[in-house]
C-alpha positions, 0 to 999 in steps of 0.5 A: 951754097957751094957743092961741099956744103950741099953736101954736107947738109945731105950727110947730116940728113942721112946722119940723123935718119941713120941714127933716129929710126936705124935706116929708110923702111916704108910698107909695100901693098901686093895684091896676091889673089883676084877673082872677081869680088874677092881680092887678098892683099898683103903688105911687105916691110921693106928697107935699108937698115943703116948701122949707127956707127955709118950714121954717125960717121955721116953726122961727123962728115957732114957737121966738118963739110959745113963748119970748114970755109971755102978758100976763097982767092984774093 
């Protein structure tokens, strides 16, 4: 598999994540407090929120990276 088309198999992944759930996001667990036997916990949403037009974009440039043929010298 040549590079550009790697490529644009990794644009069309961020394009259908991008466009699916609007970005990356995963829960962070922190302890706040401990003494001894009692222990408080938190928890954090983090993430990167992708526009749907970025998502789209990717999508686009990458179905054009993978549909395009190598040149190939005679």
């Amino acid at each position: 598999m040549s590079p550009k088309r790697t490529i644009g198999a990794i644009l069309i992944v961020i394009g259908l994540v991008a466009l699916a759930w609007g970005g990356v996001f995963w829960t962070q667990n922190k302890k706040v407090v401990d003494l001894g036997a009692l222990e408080v916990h938190t928890q954090e949403r983090k993430g990167v929120a992708l526009p749907p037009a970025l998502g789209f974009a990717a999508l686009v440039g990458g179905i054009v990276l993978v549909a395009i043929p190598d040149r190939r010298r005679a």
